[in-house]
Structure formats: C-alpha cells, structure tokens
PQR file with spaces between the fields and no chain letter, atoms N, CA, C, O and H, PARSE charges and radii, in Angstrom:
ATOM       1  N    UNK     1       4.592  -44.554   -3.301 -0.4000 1.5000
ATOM       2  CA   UNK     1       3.401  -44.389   -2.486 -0.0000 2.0000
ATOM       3  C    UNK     1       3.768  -43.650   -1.200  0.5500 1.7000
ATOM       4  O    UNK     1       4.918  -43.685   -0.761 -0.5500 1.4000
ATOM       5  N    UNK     2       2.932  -43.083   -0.692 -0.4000 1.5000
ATOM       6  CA   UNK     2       2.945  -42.318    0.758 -0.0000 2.0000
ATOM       7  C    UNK     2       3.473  -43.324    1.974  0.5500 1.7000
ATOM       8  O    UNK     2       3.407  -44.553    1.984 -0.5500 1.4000
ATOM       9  H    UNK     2       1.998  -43.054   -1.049  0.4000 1.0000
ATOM      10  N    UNK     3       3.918  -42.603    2.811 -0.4000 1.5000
ATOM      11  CA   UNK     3       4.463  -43.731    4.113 -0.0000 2.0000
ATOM      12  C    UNK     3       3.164  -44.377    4.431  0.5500 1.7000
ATOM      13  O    UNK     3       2.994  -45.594    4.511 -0.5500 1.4000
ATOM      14  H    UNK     3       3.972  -41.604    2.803  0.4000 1.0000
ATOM      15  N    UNK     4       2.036  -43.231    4.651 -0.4000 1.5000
ATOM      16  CA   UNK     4       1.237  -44.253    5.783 -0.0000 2.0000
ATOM      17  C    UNK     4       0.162  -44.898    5.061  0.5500 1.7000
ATOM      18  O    UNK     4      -0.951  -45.066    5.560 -0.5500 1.4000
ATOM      19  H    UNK     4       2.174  -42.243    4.587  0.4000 1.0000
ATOM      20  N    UNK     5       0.580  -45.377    3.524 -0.4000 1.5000
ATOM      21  CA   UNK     5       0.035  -46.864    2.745 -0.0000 2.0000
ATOM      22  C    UNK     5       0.836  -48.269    3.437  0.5500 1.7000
ATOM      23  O    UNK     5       0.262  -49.342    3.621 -0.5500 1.4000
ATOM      24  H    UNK     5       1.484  -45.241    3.119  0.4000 1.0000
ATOM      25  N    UNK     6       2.084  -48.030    3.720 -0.4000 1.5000
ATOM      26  CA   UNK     6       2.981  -49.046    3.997 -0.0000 2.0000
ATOM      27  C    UNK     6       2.429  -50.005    5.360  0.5500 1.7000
ATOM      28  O    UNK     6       1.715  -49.636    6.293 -0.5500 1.4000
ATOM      29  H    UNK     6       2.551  -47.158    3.570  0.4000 1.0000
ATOM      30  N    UNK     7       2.946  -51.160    5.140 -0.4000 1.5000
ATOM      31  CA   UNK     7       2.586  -52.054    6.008 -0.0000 2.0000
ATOM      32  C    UNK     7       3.038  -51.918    7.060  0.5500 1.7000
ATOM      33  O    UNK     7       3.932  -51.083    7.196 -0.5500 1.4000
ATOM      34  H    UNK     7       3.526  -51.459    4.382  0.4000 1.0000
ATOM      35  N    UNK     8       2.607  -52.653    8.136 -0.4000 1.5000
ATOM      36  CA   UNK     8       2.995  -52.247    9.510 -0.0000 2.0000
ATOM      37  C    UNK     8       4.284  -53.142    9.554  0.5500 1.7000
ATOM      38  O    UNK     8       4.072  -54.258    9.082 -0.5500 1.4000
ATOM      39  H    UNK     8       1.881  -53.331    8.026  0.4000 1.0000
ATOM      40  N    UNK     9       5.418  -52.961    9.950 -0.4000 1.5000
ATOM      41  CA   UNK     9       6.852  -53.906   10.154 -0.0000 2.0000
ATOM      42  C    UNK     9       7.348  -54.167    8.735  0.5500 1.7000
ATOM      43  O    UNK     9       8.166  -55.075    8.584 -0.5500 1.4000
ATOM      44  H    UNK     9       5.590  -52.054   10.334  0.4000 1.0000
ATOM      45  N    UNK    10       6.892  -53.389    7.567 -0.4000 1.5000
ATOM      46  CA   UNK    10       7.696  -53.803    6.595 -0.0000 2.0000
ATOM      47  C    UNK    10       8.802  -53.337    6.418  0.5500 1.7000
ATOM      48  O    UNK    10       8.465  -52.184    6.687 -0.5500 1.4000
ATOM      49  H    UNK    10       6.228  -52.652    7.689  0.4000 1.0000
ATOM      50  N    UNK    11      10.228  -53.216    6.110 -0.4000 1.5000
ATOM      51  CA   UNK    11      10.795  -52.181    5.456 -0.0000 2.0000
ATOM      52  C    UNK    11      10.971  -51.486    4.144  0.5500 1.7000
ATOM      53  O    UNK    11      10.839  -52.106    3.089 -0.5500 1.4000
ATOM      54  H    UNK    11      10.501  -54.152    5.891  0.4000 1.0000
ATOM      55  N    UNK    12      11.242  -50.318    4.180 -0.4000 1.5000
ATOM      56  CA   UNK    12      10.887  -49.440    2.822 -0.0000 2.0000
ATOM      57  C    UNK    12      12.491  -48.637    2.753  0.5500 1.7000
ATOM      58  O    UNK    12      13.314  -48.461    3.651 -0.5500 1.4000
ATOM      59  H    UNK    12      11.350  -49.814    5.038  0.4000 1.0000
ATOM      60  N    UNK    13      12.515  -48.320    1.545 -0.4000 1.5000
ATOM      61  CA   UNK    13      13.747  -46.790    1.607 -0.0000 2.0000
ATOM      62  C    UNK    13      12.478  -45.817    1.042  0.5500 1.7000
ATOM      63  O    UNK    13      11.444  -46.152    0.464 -0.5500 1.4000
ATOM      64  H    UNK    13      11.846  -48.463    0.816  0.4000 1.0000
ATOM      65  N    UNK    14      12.970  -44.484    1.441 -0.4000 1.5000
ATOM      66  CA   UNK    14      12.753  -43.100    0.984 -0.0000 2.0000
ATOM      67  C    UNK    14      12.667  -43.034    0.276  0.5500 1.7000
ATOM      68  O    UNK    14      13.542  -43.875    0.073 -0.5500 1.4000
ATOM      69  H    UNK    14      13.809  -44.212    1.911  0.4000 1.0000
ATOM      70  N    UNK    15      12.249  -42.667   -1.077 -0.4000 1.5000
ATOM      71  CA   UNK    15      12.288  -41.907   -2.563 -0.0000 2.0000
ATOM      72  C    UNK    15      12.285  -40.518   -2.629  0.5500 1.7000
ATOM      73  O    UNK    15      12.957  -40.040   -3.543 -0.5500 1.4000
ATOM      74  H    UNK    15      11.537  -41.984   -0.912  0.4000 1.0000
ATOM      75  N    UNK    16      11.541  -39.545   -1.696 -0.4000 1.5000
ATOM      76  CA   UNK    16      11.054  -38.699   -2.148 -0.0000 2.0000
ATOM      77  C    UNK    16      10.263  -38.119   -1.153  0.5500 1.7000
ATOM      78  O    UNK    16       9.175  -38.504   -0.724 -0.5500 1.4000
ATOM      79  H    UNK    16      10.995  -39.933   -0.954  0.4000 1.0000
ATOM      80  N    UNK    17      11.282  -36.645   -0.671 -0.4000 1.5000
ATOM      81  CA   UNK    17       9.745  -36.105    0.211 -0.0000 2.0000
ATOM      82  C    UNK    17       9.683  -34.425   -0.282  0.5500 1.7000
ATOM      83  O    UNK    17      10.520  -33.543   -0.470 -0.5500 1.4000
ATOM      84  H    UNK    17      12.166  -36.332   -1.019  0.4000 1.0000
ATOM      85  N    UNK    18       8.458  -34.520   -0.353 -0.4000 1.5000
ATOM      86  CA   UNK    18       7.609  -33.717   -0.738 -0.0000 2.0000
ATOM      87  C    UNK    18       7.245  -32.485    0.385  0.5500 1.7000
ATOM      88  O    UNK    18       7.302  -32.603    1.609 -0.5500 1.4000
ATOM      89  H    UNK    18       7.778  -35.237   -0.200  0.4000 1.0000
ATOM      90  N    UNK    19       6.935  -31.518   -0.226 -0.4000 1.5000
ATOM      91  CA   UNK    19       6.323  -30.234    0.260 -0.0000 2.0000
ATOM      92  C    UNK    19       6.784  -29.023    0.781  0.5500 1.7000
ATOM      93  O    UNK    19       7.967  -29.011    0.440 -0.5500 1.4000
ATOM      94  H    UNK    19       6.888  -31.422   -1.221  0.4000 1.0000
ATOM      95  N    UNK    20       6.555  -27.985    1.411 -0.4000 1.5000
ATOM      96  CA   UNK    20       7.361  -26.923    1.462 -0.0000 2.0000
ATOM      97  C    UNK    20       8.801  -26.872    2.186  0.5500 1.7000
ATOM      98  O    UNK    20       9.001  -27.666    3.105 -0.5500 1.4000
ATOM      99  H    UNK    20       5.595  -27.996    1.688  0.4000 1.0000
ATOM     100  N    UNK    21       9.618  -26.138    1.878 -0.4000 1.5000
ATOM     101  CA   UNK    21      11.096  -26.141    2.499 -0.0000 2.0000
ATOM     102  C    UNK    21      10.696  -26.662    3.727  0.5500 1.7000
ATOM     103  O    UNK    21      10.950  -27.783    4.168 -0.5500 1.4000
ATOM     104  H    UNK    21       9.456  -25.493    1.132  0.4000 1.0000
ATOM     105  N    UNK    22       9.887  -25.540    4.381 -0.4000 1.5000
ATOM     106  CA   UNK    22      10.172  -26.079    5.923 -0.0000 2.0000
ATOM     107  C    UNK    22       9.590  -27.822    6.435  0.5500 1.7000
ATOM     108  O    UNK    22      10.001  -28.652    7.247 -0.5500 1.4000
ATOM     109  H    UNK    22       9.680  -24.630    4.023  0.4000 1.0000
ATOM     110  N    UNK    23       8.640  -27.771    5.623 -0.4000 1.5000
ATOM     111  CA   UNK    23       8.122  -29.256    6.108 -0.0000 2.0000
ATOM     112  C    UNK    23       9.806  -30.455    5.431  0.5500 1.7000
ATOM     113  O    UNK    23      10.291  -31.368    6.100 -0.5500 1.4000
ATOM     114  H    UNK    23       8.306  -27.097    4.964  0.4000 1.0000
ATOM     115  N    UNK    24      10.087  -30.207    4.633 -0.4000 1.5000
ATOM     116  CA   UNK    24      11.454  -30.938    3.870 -0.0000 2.0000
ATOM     117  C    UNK    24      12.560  -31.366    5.050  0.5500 1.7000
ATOM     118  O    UNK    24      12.966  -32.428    5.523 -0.5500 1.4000
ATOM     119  H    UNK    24       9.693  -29.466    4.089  0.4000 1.0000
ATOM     120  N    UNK    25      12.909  -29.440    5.335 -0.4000 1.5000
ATOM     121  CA   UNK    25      13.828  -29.369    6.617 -0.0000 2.0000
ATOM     122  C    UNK    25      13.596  -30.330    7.705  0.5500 1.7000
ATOM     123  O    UNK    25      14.353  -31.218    8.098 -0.5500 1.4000
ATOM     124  H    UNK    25      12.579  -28.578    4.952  0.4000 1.0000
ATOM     125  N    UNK    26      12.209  -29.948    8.204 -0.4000 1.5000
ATOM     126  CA   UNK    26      11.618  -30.730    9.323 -0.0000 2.0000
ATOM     127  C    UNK    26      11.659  -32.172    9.152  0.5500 1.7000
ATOM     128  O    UNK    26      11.878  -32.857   10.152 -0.5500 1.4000
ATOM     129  H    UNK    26      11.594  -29.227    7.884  0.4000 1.0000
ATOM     130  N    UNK    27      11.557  -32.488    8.513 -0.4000 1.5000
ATOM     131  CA   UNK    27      11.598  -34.468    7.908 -0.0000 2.0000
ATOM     132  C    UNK    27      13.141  -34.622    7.747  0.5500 1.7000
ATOM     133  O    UNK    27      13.725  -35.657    8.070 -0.5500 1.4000
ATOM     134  H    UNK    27      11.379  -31.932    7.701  0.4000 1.0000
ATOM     135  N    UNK    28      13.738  -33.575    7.250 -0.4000 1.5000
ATOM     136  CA   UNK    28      15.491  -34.446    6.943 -0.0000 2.0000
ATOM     137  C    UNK    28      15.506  -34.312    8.622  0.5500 1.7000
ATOM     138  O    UNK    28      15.724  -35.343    9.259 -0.5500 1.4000
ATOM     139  H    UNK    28      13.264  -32.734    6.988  0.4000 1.0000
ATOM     140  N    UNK    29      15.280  -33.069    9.333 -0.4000 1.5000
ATOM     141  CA   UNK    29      16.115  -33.401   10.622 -0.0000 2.0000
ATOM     142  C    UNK    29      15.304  -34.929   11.646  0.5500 1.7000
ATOM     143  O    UNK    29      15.666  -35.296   12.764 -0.5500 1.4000
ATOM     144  H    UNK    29      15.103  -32.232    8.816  0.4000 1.0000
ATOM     145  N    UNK    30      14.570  -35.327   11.093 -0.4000 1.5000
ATOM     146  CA   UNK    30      13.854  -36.419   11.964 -0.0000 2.0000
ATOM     147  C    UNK    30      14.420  -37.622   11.156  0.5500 1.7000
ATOM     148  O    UNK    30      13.983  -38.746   11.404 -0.5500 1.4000
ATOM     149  H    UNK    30      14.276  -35.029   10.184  0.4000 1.0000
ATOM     150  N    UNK    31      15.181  -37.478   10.391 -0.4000 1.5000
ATOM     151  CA   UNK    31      15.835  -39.069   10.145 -0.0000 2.0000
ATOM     152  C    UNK    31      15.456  -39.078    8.375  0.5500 1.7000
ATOM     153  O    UNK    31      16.199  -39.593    7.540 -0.5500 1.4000
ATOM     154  H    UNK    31      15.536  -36.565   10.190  0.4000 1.0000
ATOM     155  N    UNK    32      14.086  -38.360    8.040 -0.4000 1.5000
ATOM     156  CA   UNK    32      13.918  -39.121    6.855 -0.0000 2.0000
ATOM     157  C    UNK    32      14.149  -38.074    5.502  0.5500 1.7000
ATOM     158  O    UNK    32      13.679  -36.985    5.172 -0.5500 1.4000
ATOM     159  H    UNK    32      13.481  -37.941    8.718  0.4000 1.0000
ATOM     160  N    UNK    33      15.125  -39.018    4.923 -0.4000 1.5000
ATOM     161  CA   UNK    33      16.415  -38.542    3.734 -0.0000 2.0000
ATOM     162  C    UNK    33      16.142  -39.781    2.516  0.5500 1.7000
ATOM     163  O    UNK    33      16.114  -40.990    2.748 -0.5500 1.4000
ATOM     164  H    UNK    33      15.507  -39.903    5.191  0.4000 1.0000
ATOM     165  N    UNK    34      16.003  -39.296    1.531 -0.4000 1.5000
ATOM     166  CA   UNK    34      16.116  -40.595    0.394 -0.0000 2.0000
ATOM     167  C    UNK    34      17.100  -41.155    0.534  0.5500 1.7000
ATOM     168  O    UNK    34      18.168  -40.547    0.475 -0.5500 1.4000
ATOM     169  H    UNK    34      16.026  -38.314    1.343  0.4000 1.0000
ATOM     170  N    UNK    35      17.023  -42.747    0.806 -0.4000 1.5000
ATOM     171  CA   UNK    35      17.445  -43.363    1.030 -0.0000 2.0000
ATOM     172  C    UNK    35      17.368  -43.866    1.993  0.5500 1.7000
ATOM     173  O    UNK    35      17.434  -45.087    1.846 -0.5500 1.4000
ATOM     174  H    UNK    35      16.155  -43.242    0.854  0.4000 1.0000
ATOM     175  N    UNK    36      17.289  -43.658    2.680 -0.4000 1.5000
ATOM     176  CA   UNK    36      16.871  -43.976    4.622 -0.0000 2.0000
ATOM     177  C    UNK    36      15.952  -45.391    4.721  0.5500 1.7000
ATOM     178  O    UNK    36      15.029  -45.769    4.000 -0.5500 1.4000
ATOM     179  H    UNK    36      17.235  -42.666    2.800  0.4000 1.0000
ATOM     180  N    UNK    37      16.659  -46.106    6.061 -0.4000 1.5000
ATOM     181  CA   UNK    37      15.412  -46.970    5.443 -0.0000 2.0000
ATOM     182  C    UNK    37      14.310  -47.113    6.992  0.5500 1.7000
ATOM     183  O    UNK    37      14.586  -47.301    8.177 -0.5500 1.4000
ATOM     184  H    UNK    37      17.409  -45.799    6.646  0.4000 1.0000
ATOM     185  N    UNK    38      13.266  -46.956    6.399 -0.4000 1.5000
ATOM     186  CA   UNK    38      11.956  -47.015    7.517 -0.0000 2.0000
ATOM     187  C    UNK    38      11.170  -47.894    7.109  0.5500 1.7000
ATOM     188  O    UNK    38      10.980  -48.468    6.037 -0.5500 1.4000
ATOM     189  H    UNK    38      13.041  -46.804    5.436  0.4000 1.0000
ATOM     190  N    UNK    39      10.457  -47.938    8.769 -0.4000 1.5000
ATOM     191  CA   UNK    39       9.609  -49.043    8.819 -0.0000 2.0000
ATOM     192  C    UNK    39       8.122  -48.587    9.710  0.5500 1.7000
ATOM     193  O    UNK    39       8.317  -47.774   10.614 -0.5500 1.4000
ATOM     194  H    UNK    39      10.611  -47.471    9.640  0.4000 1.0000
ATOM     195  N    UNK    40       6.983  -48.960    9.549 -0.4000 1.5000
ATOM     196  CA   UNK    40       6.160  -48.012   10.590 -0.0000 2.0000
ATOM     197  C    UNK    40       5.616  -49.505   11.400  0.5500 1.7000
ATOM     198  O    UNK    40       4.943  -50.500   11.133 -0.5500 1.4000
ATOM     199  H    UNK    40       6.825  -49.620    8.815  0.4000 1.0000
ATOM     200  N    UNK    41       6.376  -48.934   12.526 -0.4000 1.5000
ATOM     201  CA   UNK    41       6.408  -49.991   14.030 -0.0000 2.0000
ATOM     202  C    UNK    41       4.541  -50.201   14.132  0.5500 1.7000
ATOM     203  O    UNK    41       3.935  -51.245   13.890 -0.5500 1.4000
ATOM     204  H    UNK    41       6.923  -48.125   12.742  0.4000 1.0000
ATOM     205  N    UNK    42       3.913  -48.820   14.574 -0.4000 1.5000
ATOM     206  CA   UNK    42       2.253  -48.655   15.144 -0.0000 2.0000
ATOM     207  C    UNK    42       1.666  -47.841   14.428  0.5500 1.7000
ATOM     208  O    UNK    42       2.400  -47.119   13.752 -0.5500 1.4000
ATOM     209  H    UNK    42       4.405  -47.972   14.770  0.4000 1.0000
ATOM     210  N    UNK    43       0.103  -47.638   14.297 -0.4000 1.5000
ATOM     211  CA   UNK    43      -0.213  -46.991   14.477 -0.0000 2.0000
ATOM     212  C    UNK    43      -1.277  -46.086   15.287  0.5500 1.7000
ATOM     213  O    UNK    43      -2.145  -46.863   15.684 -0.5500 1.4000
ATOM     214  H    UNK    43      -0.493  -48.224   14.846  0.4000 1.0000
ATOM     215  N    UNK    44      -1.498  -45.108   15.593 -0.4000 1.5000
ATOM     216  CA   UNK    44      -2.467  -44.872   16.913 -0.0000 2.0000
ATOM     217  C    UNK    44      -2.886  -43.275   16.643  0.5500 1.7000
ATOM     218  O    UNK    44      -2.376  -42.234   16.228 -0.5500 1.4000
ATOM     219  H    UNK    44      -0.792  -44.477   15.270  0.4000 1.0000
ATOM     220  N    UNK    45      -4.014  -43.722   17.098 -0.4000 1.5000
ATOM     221  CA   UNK    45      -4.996  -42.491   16.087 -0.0000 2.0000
ATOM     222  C    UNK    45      -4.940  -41.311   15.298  0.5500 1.7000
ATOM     223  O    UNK    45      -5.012  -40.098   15.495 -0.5500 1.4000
ATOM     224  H    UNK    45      -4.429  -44.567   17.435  0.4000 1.0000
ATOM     225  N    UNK    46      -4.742  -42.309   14.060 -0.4000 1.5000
ATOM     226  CA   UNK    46      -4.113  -41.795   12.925 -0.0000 2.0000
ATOM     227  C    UNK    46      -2.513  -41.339   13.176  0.5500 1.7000
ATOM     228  O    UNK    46      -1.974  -41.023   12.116 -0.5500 1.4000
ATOM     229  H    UNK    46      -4.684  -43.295   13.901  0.4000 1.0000
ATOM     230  N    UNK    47      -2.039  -41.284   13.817 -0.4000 1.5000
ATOM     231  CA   UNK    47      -0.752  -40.954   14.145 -0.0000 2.0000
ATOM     232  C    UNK    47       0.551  -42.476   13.754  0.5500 1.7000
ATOM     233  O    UNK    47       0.419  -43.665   14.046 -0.5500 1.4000
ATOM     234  H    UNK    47      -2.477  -41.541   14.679  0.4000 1.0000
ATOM     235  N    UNK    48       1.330  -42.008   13.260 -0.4000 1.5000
ATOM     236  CA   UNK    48       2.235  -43.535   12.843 -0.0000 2.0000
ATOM     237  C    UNK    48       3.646  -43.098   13.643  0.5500 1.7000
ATOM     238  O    UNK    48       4.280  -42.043   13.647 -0.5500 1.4000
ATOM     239  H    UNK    48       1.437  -41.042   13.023  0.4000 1.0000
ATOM     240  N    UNK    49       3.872  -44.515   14.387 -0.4000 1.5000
ATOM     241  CA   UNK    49       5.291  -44.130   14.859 -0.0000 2.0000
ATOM     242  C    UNK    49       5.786  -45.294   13.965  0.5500 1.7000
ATOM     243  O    UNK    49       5.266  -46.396   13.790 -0.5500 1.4000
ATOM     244  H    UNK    49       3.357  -45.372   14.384  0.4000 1.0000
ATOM     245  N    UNK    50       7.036  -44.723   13.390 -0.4000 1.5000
ATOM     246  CA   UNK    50       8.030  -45.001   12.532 -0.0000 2.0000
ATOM     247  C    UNK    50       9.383  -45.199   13.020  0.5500 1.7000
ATOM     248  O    UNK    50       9.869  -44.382   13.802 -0.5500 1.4000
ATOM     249  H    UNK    50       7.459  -43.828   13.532  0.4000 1.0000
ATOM     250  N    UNK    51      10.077  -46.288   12.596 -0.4000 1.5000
ATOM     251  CA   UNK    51      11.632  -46.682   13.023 -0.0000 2.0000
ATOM     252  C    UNK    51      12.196  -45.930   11.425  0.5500 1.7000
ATOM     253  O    UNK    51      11.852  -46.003   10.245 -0.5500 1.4000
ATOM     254  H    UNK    51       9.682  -46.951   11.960  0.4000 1.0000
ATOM     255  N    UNK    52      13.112  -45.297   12.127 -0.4000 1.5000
ATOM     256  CA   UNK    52      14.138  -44.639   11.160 -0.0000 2.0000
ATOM     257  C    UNK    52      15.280  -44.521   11.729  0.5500 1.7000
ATOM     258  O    UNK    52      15.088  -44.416   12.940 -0.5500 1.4000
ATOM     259  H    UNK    52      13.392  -45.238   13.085  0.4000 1.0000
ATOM     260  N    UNK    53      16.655  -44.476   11.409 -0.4000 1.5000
ATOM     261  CA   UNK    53      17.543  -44.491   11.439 -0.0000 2.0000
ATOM     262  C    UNK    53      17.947  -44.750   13.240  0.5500 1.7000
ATOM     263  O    UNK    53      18.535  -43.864   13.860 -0.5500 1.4000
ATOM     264  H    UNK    53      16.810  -44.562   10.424  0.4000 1.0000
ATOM     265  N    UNK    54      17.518  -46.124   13.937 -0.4000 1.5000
ATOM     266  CA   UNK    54      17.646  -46.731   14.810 -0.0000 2.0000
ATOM     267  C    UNK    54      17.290  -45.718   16.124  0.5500 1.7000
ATOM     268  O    UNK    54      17.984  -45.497   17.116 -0.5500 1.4000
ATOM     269  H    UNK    54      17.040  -46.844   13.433  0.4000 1.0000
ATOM     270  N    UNK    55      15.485  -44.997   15.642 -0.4000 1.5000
ATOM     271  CA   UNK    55      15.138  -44.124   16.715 -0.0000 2.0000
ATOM     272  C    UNK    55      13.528  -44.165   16.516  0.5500 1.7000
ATOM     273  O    UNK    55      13.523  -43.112   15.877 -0.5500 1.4000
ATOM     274  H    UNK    55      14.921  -45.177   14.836  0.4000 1.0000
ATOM     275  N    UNK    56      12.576  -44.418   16.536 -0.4000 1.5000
ATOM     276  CA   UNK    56      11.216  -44.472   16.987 -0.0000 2.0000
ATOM     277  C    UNK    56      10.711  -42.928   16.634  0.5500 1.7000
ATOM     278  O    UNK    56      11.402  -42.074   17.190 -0.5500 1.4000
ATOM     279  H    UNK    56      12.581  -45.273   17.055  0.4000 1.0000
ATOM     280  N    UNK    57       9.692  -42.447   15.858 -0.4000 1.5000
ATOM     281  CA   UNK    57       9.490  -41.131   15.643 -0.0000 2.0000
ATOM     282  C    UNK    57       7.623  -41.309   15.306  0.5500 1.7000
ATOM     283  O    UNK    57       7.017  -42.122   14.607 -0.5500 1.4000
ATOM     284  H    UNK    57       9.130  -43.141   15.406  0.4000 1.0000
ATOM     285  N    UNK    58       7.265  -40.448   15.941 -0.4000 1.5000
ATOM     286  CA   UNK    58       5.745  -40.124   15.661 -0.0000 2.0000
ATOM     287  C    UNK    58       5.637  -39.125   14.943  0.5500 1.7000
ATOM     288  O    UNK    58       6.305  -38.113   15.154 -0.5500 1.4000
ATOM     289  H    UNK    58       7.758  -39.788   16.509  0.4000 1.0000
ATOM     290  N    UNK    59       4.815  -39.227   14.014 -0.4000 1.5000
ATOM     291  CA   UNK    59       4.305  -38.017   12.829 -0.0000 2.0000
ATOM     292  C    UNK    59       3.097  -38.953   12.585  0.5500 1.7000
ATOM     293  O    UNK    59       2.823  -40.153   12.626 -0.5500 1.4000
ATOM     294  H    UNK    59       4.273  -40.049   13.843  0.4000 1.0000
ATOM     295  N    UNK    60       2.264  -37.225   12.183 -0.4000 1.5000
ATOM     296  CA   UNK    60       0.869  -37.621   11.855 -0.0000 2.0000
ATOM     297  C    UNK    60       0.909  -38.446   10.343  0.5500 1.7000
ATOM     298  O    UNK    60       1.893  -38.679    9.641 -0.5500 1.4000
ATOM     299  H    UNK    60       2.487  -36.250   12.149  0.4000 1.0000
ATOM     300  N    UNK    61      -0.205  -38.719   10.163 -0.4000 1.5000
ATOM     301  CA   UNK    61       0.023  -38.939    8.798 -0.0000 2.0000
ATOM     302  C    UNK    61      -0.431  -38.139    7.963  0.5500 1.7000
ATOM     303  O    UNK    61      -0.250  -38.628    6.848 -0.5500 1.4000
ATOM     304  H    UNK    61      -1.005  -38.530   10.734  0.4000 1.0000
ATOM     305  N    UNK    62      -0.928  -37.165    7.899 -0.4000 1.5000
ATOM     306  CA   UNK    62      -0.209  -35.842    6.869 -0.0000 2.0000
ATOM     307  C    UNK    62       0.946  -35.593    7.015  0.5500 1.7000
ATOM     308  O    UNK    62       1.657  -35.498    6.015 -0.5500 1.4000
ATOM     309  H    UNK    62      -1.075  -36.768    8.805  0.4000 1.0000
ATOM     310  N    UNK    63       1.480  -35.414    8.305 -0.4000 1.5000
ATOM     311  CA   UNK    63       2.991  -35.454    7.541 -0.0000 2.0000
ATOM     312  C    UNK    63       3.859  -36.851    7.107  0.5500 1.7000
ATOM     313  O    UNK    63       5.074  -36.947    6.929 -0.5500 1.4000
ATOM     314  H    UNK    63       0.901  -35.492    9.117  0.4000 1.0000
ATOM     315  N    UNK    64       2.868  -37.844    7.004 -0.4000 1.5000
ATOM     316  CA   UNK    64       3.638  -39.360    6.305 -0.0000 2.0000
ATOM     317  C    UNK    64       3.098  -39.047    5.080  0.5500 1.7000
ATOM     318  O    UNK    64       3.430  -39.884    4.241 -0.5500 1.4000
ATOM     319  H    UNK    64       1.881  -37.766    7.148  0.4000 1.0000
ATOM     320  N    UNK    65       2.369  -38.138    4.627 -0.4000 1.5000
ATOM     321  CA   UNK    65       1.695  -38.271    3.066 -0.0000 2.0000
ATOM     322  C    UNK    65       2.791  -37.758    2.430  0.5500 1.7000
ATOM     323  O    UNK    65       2.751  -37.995    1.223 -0.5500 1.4000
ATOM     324  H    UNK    65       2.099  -37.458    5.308  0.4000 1.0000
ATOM     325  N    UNK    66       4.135  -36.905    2.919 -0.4000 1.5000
ATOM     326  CA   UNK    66       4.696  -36.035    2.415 -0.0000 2.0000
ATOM     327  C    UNK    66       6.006  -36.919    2.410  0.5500 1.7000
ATOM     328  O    UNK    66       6.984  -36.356    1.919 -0.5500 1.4000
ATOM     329  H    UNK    66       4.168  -36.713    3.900  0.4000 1.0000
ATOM     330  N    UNK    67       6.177  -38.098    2.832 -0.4000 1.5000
ATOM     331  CA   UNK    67       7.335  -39.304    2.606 -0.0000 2.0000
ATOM     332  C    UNK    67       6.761  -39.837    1.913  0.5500 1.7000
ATOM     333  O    UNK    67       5.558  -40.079    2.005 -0.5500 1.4000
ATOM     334  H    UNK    67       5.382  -38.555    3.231  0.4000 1.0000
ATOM     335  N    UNK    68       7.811  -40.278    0.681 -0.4000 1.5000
ATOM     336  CA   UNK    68       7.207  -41.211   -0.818 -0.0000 2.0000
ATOM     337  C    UNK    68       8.304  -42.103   -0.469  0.5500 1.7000
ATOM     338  O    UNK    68       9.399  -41.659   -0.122 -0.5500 1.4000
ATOM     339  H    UNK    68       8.788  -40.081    0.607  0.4000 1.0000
ATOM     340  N    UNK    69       7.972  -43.701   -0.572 -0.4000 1.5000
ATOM     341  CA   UNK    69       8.698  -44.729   -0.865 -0.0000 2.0000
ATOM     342  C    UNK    69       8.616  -45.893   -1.527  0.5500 1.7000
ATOM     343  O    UNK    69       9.590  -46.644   -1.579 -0.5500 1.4000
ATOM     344  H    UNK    69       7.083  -44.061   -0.853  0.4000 1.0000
C-alpha cells in the first residue's frame, strides 16, 4: 500500500518506490530505500512528515503515493 494509507506512529519497511528516475533519485536521497524503516509522525494539510532513517522529512502525499510498504 502507499505511505500515506499508513497509520500515524506505526512502523513500516519500504517495498517499493515507484515513478520516474528523478522522483526515485529524489526519495533514495531523502532516506527512503527498500528496506528502510518509516513511520509517519503528522499529518498537516495533506502534507505527511515522516521519521526515516532517524530524521523527520515532509513530502506531500503524492509524493507518499510513490512509497509502497
């Protein structure tokens, strides 16, 4: 399922992210890599900040549709 189905404080690993190179690039350099494990701390209008690899990160959630876990 997409990140921003996931519960708020749960933890998840990565499976799978999706979509063009650059959006790929852009997500490995923000922490999220299959395997990784995240959690989505808030969310705030429509926007999800996410704990990943012991750092706090905001992405919309179109770009959480493009993290599968």
């Amino acid at each position: 399922m997409p990140l921003y189905m996931a519960q708020i404080g749960k933890e998840y690993l990565v499976k799978k992210i999706c979509g063009l190179e650059e959006t790929k690039h852009h997500l490995k350099n923000l922490g999220f890599v299959p395997g990784a494990q995240v959690s989505i701390v808030a969310v705030m209008n429509g926007n999800l900040i996410v704990q990943v690899k012991d750092a706090s990160v905001a992405i919309s959630k179109e770009l959480a549709g493009k993290i599968i876990i």
